[in-house]
C-alpha distance (Angstrom), angle and dihedral (degrees) to the residues before:
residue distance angle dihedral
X1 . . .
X2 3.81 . .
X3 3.88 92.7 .
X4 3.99 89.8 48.6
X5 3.91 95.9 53.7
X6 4.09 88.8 46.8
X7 3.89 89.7 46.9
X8 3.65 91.7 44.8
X9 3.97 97.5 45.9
X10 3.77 84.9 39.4
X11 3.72 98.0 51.6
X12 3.96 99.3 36.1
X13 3.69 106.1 25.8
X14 4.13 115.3 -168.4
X15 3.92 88.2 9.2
X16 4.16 94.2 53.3
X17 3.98 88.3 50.0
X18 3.67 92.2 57.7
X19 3.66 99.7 37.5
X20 3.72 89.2 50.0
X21 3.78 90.9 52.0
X22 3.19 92.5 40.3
X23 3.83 96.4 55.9
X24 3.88 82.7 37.2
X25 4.20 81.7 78.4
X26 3.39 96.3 49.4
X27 4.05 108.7 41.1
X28 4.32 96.4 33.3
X29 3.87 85.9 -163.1
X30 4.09 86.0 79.5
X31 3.76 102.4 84.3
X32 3.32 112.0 -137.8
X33 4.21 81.6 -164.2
X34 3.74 82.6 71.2
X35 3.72 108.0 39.5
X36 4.09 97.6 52.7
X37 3.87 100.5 41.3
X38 3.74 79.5 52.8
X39 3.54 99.2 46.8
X40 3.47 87.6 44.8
X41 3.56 99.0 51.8
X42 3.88 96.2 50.2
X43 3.92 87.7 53.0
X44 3.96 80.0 66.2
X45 3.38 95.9 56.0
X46 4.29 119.3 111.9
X47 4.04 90.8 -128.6
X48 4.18 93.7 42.1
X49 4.09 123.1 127.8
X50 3.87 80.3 -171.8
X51 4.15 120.5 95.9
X52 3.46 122.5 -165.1
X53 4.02 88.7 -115.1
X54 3.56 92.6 57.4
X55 3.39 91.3 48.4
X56 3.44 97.3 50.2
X57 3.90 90.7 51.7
X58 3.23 100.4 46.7
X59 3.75 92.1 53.6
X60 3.65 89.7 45.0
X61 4.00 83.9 55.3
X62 3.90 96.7 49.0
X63 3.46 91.9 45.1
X64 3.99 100.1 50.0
X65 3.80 89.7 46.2
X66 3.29 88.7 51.6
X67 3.50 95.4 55.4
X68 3.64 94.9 55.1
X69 3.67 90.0 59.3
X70 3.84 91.2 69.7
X71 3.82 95.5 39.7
X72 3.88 85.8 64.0
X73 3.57 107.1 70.8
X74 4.06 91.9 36.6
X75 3.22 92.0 61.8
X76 3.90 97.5 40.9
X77 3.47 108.4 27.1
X78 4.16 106.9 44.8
X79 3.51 131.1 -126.4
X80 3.36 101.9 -90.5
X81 4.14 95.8 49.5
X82 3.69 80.0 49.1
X83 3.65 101.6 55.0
X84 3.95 87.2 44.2
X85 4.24 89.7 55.1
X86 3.83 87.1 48.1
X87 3.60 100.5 54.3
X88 3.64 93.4 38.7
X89 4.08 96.9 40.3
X90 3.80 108.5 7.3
X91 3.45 93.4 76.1
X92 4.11 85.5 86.3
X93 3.46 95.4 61.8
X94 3.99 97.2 37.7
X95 4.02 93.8 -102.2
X96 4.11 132.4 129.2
X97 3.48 146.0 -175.8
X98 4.13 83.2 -102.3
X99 3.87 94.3 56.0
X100 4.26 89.0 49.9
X101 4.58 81.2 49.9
X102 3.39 89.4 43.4
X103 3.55 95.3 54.6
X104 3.59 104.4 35.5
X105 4.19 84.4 60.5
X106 4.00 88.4 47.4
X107 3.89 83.0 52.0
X108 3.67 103.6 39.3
X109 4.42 82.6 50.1
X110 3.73 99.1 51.5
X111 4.46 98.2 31.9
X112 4.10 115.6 -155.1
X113 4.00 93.7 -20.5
X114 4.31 85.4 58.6
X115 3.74 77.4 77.4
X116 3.58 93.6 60.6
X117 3.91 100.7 34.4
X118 3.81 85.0 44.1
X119 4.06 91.2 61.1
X120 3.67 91.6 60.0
X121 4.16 88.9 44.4
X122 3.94 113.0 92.1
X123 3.69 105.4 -148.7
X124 3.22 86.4 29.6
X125 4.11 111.7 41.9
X126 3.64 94.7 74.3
X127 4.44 101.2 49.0
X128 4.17 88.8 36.4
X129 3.72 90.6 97.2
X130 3.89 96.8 53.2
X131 4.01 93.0 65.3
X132 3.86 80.9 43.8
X133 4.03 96.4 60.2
X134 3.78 88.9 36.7
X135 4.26 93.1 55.0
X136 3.76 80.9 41.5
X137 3.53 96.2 -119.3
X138 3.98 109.9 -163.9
X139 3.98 110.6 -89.9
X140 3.95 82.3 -121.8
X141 3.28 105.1 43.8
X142 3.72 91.1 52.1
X143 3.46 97.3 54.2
X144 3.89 91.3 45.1
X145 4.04 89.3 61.9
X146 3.48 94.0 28.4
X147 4.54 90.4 56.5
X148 4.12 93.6 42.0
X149 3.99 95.5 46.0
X150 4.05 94.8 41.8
X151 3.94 86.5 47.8
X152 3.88 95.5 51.4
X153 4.00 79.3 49.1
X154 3.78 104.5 36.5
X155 4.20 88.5 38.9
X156 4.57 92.0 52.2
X157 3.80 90.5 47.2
X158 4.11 96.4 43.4
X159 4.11 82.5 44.4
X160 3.34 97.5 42.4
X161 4.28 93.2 53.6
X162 4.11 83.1 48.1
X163 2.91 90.0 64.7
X164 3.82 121.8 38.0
X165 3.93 79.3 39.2
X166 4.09 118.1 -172.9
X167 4.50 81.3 20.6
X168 3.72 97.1 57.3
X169 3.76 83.2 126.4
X170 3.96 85.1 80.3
X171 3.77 85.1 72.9
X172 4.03 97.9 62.5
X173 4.10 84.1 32.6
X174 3.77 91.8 58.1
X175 3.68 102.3 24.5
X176 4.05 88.8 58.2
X177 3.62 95.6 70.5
X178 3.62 100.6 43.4
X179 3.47 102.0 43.4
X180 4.06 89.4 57.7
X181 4.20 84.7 50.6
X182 3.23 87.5 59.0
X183 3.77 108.1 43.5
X184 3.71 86.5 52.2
X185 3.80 88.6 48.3
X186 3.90 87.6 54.8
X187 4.11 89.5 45.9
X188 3.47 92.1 47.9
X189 3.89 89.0 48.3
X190 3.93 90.2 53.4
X191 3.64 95.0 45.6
X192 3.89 93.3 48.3
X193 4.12 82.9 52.9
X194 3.37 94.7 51.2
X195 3.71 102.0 49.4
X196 4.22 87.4 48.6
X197 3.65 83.3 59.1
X198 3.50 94.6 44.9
X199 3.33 92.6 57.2
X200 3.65 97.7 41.8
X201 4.03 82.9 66.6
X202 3.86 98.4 51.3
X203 3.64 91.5 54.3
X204 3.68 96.8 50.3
């Protein structure tokens, strides 16, 4: 996958960032920890046509489009037509009725800004908009939280590759780990919220 990201931002420039980040949102398996570092190390290199800005933008372009494409069918299909597509279909780009629940509770926890919080989420970046088209989030709204969290996340991975250069492979290496701590901080969070309101209700 490595080799097809370089040959792609190689061979297409501004257009291969945001196609890759665009396609990022729709198959999760393309990390997005990959594809900017790299991007942003090859605008550092002496022979580049790339700058950082552009790369940064055009990121920030693939990614908000992408975005959109999920907020779509929340807020037109339903959950429950949704959850049926995912188990039937998702499982060819890795998603399930479970990661649409999942979700939907991080969403319905956090309101409007779980749009923005959820962009900077791995696990969680990529599904955020479907809860968002199925509370029917305002079109502008949505793509106000959805363009300031993806830049804080698009603009630290395209920095990050600047600078650690020919090792921006650290970033993905390093990023890995902590971004499952804290999506399982997060879930254990929600779960701990839950049960408090659980029992709230039994005593009442």
């Amino acid at each position: 996958m490595t080799e097809w990201i370089k040959t792609t931002i190689e061979s297409m420039g501004y257009v291969g960032i945001a196609l890759l980040m665009f396609l990022e949102n729709l198959f999760p398996p393309i990390p997005s920890e990959l594809i900017m570092p790299l991007a942003g190390y090859t605008a550092n290199l002496p022979d580049t046509k790339l700058s950082v800005a552009g790369v940064f933008f055009a990121g920030l372009f693939g990614s908000v489009l992408g975005a959109l494409i999920w907020y779509y069918p929340g807020k037109f299909l339903g959950e429950n037509r949704l959850k049926v597509w995912a188990d039937r279909y998702g499982k060819w780009i890795t998603v399930t009725s479970k990661d649409i629940t999942k979700s939907k509770h991080w969403f319905d926890k956090q309101g409007n800004k779980a749009v923005l919080l959820g962009r900077l989420v791995p696990g969680i970046r990529t599904l955020i908009s479907v809860p968002a088209g199925l509370s029917n989030m305002p079109l502008p709204s949505f793509i106000f939280y959805t363009t300031v969290g993806s830049a804080v996340w698009v603009g630290l991975l395209t920095y990050s590759g600047y600078i650690l250069g020919s090792q921006y492979e650290l970033v993905d290496k390093y990023l890995a780990p902590v971004s499952k701590i804290v999506l399982a901080v997060i879930l254990l969070a929600f779960l701990v919220l839950v049960l408090k309101r659980t029992h709230k209700r039994r005593r009442r």
